[in-house]
N, CA, C and O atoms as a Maestro MAE file, in Angstrom:
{
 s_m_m2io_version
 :::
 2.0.0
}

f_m_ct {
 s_m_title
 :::
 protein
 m_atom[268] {
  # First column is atom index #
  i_m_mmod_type
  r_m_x_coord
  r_m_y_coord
  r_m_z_coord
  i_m_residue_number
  s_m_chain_name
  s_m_pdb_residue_name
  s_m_pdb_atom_name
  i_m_atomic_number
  :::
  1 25 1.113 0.858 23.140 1 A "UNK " " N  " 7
  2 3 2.474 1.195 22.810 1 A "UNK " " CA " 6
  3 2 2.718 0.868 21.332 1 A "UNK " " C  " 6
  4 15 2.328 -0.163 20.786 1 A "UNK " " O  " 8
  5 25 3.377 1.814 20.770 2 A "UNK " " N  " 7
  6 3 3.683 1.372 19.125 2 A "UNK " " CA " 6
  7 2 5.080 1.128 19.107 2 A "UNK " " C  " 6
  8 15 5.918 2.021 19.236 2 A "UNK " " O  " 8
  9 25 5.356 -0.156 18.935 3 A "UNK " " N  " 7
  10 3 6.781 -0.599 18.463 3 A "UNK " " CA " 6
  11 2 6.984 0.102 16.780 3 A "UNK " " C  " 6
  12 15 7.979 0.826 16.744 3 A "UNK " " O  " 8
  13 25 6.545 0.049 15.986 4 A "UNK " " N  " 7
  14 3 6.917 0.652 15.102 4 A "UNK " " CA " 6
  15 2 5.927 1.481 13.976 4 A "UNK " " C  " 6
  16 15 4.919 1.094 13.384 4 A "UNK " " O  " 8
  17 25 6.777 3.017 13.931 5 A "UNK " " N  " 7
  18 3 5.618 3.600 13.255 5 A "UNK " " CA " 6
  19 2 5.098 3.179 11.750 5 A "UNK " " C  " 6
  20 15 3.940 3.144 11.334 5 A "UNK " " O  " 8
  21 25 6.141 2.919 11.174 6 A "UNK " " N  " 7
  22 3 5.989 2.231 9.934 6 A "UNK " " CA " 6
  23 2 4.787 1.443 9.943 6 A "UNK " " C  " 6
  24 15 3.826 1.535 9.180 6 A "UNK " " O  " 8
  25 25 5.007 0.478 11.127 7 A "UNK " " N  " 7
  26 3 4.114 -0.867 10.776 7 A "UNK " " CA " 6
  27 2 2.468 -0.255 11.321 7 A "UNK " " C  " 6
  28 15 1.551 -1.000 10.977 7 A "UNK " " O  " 8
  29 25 2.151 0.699 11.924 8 A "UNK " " N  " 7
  30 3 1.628 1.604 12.650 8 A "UNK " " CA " 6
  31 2 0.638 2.464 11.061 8 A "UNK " " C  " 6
  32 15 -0.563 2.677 10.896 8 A "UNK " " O  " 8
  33 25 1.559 2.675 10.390 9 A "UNK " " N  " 7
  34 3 0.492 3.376 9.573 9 A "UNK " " CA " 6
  35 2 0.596 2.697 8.231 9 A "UNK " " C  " 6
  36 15 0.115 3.360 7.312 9 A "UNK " " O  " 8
  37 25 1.135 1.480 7.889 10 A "UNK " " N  " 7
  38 3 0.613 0.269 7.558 10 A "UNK " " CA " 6
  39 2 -0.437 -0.036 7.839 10 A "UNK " " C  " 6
  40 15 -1.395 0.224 7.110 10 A "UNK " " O  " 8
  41 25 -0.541 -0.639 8.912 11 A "UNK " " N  " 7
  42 3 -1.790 -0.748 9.173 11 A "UNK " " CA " 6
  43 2 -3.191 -0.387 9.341 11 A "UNK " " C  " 6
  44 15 -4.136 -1.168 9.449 11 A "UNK " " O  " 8
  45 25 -3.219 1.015 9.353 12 A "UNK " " N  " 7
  46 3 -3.633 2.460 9.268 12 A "UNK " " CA " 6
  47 2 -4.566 2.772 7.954 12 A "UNK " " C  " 6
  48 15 -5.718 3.168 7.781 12 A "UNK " " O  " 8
  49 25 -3.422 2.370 7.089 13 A "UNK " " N  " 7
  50 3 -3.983 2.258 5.899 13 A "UNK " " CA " 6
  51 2 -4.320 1.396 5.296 13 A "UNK " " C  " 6
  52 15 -4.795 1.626 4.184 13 A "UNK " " O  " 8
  53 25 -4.223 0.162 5.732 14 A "UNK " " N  " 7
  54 3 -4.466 -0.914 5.033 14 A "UNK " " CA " 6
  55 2 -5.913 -1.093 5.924 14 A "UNK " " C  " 6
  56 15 -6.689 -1.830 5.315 14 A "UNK " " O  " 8
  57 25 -6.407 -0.645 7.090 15 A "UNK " " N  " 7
  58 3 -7.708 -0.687 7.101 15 A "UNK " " CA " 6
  59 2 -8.319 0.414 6.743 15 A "UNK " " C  " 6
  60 15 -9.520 0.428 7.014 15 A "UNK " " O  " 8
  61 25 -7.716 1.726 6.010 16 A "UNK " " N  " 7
  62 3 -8.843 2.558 5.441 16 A "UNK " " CA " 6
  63 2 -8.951 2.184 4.103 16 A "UNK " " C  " 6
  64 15 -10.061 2.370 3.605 16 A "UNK " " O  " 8
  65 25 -8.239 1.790 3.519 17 A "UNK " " N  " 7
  66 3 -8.340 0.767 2.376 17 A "UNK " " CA " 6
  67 2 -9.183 -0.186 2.332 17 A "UNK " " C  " 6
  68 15 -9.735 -0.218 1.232 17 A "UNK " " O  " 8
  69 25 -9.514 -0.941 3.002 18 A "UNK " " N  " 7
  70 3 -10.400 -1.793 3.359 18 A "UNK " " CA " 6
  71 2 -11.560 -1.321 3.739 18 A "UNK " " C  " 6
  72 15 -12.503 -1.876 3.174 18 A "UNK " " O  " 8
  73 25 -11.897 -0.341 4.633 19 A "UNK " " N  " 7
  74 3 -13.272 0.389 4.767 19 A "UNK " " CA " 6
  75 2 -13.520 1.223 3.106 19 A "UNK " " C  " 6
  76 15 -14.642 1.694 2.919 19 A "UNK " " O  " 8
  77 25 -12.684 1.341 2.204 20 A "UNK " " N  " 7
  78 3 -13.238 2.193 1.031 20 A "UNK " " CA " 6
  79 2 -13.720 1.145 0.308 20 A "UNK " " C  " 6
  80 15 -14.829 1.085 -0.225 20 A "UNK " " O  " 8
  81 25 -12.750 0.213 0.301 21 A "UNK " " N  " 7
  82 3 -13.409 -0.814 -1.284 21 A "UNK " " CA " 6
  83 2 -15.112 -1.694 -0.235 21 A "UNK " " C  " 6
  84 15 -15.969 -2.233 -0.935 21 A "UNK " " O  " 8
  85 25 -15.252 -1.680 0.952 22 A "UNK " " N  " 7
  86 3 -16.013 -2.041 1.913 22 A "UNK " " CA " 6
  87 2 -17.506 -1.016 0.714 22 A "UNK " " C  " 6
  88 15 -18.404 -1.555 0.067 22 A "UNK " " O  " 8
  89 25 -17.227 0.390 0.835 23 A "UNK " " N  " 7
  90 3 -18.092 1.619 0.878 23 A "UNK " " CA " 6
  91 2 -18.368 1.140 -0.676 23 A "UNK " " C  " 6
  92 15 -19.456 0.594 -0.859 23 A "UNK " " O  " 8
  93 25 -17.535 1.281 -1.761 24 A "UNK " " N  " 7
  94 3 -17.360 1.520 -2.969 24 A "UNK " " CA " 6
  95 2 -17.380 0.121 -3.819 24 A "UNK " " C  " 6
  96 15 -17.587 -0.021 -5.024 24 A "UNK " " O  " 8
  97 25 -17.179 -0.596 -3.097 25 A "UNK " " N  " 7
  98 3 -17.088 -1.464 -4.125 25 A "UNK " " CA " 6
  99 2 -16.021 -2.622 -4.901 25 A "UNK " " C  " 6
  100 15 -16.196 -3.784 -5.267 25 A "UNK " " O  " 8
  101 25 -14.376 -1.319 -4.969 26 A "UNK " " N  " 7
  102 3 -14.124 -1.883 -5.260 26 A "UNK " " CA " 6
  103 2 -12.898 -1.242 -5.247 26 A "UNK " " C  " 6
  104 15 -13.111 -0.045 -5.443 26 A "UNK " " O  " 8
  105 25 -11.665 -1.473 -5.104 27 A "UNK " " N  " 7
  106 3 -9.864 -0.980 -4.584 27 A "UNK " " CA " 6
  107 2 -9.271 0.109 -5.651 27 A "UNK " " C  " 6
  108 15 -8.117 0.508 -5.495 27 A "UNK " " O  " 8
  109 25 -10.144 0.632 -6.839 28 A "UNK " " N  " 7
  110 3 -9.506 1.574 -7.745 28 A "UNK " " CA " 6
  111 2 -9.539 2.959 -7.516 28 A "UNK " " C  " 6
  112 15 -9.860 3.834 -8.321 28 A "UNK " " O  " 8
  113 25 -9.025 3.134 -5.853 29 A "UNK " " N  " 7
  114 3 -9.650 4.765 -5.336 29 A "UNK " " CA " 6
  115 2 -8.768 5.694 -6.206 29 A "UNK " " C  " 6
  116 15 -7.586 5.418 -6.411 29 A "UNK " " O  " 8
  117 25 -9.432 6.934 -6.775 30 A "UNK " " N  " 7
  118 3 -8.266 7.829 -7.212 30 A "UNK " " CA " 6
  119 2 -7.131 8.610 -6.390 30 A "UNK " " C  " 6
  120 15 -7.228 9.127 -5.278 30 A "UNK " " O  " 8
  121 25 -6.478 8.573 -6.901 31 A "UNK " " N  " 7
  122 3 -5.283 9.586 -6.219 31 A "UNK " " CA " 6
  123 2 -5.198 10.476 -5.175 31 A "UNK " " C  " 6
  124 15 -4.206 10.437 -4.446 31 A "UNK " " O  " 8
  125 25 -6.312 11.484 -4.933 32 A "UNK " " N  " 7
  126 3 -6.739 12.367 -4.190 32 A "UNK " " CA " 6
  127 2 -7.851 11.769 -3.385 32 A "UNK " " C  " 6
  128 15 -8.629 12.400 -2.670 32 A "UNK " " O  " 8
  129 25 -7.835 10.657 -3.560 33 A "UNK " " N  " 7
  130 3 -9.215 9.988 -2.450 33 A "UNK " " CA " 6
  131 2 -8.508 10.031 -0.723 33 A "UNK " " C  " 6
  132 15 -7.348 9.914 -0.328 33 A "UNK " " O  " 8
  133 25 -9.657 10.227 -0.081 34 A "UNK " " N  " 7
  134 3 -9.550 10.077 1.317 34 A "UNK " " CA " 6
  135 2 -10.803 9.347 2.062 34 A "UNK " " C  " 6
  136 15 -11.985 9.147 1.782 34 A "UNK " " O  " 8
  137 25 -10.215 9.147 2.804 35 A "UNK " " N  " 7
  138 3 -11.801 8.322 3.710 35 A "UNK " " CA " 6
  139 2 -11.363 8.564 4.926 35 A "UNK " " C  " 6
  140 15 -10.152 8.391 5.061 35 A "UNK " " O  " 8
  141 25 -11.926 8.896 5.829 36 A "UNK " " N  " 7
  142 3 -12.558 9.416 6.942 36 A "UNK " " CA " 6
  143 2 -10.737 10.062 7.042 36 A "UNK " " C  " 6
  144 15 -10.102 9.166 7.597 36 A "UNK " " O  " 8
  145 25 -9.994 10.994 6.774 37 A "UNK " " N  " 7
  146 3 -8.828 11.314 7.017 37 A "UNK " " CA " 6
  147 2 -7.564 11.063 6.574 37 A "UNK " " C  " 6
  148 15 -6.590 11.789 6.776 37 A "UNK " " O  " 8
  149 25 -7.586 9.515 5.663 38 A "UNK " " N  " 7
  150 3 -6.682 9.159 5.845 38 A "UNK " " CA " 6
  151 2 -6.655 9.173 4.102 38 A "UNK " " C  " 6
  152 15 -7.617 8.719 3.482 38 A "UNK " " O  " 8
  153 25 -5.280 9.826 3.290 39 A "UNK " " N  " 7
  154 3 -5.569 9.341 2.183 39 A "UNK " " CA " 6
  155 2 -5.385 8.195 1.504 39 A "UNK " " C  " 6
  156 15 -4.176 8.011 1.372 39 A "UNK " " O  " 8
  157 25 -5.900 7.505 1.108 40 A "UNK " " N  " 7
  158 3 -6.345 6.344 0.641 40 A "UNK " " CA " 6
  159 2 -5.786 6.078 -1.085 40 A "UNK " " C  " 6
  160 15 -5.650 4.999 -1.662 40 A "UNK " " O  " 8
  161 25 -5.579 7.244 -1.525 41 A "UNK " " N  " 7
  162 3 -5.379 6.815 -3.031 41 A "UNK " " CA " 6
  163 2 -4.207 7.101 -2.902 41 A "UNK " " C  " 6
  164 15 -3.639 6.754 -3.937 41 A "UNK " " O  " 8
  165 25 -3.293 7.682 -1.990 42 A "UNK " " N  " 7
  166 3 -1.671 7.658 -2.212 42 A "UNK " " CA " 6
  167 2 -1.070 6.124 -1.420 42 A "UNK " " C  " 6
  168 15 -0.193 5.353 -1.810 42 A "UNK " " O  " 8
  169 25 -1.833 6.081 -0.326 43 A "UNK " " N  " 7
  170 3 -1.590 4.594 0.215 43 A "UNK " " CA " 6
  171 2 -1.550 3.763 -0.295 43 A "UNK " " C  " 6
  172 15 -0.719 2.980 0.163 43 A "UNK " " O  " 8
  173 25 -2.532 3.119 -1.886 44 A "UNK " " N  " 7
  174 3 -2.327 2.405 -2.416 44 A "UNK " " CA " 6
  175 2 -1.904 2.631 -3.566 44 A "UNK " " C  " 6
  176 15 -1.955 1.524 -4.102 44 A "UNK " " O  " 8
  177 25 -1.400 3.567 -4.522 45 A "UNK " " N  " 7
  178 3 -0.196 3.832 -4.852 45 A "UNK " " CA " 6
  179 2 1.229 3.655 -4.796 45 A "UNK " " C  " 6
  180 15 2.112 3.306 -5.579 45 A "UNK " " O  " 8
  181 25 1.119 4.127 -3.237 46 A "UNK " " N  " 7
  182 3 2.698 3.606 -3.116 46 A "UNK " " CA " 6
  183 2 2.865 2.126 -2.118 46 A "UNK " " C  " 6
  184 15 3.787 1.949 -1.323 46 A "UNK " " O  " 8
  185 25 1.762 1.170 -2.380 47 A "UNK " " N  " 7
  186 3 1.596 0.131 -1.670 47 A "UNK " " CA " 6
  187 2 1.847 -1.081 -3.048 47 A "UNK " " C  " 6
  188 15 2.304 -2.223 -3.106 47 A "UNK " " O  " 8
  189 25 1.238 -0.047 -4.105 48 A "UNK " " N  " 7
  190 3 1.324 -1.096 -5.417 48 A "UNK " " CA " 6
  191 2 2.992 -0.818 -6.672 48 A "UNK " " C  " 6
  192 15 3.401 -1.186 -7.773 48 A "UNK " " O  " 8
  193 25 3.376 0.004 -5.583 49 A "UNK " " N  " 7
  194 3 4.833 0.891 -6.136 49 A "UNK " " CA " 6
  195 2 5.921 -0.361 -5.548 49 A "UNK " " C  " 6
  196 15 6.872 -0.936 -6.078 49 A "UNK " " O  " 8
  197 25 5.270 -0.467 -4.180 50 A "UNK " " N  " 7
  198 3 6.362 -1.285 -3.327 50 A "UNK " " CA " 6
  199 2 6.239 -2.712 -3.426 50 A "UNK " " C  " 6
  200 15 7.056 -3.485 -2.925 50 A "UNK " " O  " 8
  201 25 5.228 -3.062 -4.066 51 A "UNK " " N  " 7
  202 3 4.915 -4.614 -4.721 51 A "UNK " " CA " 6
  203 2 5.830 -4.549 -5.811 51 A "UNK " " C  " 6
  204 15 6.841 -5.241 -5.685 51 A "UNK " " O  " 8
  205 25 5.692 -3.792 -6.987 52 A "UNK " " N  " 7
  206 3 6.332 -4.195 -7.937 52 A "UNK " " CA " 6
  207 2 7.652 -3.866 -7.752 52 A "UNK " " C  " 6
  208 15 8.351 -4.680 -8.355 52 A "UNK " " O  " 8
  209 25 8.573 -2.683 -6.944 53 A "UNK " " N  " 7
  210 3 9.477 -3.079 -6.571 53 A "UNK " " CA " 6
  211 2 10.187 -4.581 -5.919 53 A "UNK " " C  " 6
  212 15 11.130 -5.263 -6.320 53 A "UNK " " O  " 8
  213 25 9.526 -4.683 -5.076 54 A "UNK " " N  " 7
  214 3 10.104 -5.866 -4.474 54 A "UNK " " CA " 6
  215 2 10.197 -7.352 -5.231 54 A "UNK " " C  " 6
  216 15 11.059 -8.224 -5.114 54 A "UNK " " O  " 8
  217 25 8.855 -7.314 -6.142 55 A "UNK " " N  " 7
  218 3 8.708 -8.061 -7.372 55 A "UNK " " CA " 6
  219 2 10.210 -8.247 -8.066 55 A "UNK " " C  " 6
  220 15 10.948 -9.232 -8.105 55 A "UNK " " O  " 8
  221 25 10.376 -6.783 -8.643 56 A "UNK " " N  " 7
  222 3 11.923 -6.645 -9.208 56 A "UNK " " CA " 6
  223 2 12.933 -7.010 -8.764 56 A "UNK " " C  " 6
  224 15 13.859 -7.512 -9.402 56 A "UNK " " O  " 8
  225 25 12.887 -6.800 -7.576 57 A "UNK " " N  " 7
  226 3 14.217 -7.314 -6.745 57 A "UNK " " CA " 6
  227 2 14.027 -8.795 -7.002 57 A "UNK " " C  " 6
  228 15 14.835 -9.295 -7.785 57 A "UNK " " O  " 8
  229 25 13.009 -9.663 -6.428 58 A "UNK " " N  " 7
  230 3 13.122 -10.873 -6.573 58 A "UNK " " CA " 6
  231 2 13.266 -11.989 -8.233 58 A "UNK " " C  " 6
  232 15 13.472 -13.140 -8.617 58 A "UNK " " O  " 8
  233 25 13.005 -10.731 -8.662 59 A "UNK " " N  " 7
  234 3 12.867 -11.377 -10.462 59 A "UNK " " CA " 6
  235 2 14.637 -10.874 -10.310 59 A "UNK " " C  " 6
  236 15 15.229 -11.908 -10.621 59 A "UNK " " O  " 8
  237 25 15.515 -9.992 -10.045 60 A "UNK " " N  " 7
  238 3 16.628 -10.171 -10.386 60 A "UNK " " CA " 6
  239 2 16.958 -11.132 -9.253 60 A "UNK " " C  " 6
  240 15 15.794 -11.407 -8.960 60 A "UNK " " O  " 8
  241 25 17.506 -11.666 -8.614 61 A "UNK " " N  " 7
  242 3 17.803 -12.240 -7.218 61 A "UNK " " CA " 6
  243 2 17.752 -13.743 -7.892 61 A "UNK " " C  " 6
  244 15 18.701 -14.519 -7.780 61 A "UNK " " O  " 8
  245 25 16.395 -14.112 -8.694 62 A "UNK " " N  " 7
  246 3 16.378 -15.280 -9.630 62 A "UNK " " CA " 6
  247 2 17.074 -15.526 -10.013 62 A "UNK " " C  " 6
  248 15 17.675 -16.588 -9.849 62 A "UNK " " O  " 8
  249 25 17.527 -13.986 -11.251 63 A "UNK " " N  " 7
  250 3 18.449 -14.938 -12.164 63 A "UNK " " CA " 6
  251 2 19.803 -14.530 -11.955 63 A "UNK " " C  " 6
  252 15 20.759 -14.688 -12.714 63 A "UNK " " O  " 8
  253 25 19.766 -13.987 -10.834 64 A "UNK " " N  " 7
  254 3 21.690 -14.232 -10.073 64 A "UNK " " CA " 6
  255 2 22.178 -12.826 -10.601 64 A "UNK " " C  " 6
  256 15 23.358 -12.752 -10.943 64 A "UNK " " O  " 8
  257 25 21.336 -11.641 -10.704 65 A "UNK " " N  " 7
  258 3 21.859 -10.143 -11.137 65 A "UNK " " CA " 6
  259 2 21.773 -9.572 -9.563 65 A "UNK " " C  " 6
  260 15 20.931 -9.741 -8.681 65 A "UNK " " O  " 8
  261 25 23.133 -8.755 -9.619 66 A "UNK " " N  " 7
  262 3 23.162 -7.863 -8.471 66 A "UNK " " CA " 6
  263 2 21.783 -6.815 -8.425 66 A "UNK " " C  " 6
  264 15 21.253 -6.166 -9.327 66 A "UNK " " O  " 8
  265 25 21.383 -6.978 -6.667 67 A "UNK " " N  " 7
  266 3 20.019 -6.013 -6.658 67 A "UNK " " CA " 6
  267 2 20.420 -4.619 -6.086 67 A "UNK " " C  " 6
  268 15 19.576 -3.729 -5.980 67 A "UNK " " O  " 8
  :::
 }
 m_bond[267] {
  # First column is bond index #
  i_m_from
  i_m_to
  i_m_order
  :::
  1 1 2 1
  2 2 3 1
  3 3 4 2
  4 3 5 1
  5 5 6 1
  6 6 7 1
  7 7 8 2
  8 7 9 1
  9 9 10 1
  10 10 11 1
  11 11 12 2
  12 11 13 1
  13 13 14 1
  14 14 15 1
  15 15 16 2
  16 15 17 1
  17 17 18 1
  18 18 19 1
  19 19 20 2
  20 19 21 1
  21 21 22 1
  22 22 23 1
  23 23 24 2
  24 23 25 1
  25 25 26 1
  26 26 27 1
  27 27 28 2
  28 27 29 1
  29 29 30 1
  30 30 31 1
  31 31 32 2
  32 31 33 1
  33 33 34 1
  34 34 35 1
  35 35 36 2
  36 35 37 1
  37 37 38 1
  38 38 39 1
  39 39 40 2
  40 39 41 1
  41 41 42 1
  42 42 43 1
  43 43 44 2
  44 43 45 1
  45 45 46 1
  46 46 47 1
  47 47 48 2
  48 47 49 1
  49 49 50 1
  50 50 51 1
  51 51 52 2
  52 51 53 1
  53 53 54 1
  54 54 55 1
  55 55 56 2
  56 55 57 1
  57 57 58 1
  58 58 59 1
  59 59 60 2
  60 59 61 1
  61 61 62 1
  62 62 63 1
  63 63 64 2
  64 63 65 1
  65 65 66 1
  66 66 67 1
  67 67 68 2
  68 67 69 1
  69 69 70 1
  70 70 71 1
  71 71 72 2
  72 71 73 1
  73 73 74 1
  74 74 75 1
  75 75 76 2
  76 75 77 1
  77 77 78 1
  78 78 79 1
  79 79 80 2
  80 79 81 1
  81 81 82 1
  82 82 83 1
  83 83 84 2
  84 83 85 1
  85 85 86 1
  86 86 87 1
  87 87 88 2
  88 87 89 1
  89 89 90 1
  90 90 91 1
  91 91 92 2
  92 91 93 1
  93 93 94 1
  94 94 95 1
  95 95 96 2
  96 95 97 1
  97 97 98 1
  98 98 99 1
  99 99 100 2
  100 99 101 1
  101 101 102 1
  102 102 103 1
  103 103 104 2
  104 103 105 1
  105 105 106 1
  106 106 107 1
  107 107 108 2
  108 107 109 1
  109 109 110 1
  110 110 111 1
  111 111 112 2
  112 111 113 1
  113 113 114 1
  114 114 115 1
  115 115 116 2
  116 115 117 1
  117 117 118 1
  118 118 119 1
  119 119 120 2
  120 119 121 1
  121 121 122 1
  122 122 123 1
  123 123 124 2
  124 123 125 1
  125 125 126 1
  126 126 127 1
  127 127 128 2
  128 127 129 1
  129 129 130 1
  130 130 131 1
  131 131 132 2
  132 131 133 1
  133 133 134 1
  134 134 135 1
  135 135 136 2
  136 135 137 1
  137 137 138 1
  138 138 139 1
  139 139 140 2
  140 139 141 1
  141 141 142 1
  142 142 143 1
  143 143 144 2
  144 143 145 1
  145 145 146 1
  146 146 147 1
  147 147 148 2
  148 147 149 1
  149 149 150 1
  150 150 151 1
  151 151 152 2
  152 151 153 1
  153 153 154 1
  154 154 155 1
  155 155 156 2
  156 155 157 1
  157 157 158 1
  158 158 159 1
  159 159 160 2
  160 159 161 1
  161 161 162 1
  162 162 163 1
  163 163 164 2
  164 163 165 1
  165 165 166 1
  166 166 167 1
  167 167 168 2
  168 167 169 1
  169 169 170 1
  170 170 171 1
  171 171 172 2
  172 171 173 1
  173 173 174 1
  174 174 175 1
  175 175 176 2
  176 175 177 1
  177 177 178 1
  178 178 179 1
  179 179 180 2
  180 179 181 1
  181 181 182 1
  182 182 183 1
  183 183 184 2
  184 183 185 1
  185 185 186 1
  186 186 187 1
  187 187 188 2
  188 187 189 1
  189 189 190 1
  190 190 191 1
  191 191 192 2
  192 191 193 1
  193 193 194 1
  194 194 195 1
  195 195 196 2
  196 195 197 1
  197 197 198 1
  198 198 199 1
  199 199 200 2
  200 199 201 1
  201 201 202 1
  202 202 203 1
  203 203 204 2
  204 203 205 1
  205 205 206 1
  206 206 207 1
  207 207 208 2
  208 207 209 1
  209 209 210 1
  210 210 211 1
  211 211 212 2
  212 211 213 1
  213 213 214 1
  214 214 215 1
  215 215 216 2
  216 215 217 1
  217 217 218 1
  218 218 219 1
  219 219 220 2
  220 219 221 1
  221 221 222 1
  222 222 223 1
  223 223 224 2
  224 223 225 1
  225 225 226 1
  226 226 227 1
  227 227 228 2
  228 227 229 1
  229 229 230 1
  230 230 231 1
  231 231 232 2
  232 231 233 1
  233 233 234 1
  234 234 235 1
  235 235 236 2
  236 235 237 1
  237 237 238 1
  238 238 239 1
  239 239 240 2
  240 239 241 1
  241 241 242 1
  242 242 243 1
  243 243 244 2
  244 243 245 1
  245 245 246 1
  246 246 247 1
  247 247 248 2
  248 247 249 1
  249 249 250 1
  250 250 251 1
  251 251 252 2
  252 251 253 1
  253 253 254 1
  254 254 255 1
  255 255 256 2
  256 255 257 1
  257 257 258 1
  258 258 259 1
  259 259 260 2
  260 259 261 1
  261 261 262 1
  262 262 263 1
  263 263 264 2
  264 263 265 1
  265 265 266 1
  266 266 267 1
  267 267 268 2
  :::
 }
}
């Protein structure tokens, strides 16, 4: 049963991510990369999009600026 799809292809991708840098070496897949289906270079794209967002939020939240 999947409680949530989000967390569902999170996870999804965070182990085809893990099987590429596994294959390759090493987490700098390009953009258009895929591994066995799943694309892999937009996953961590917008995985390293949503780090530094949230980064931001917490760097304003610091210094007491509306987020």
């Amino acid at each position: 049963m999947i409680w949530s799809h989000y967390d569902d292809a999170w996870e999804e991708g965070l182990a085809a991510a893990r099987r590429w840098a596994a294959e390759h070496g090493h987490l700098l897949a390009p953009l258009d990369a895929t591994f066995q289906g799943t694309k892999v270079g937009i996953f961590l794209r917008n995985a390293r999009a949503a780090a530094r967002k949230a980064a931001e939020i917490e760097q304003r939240r610091a210094e007491g600026l509306p987020v």
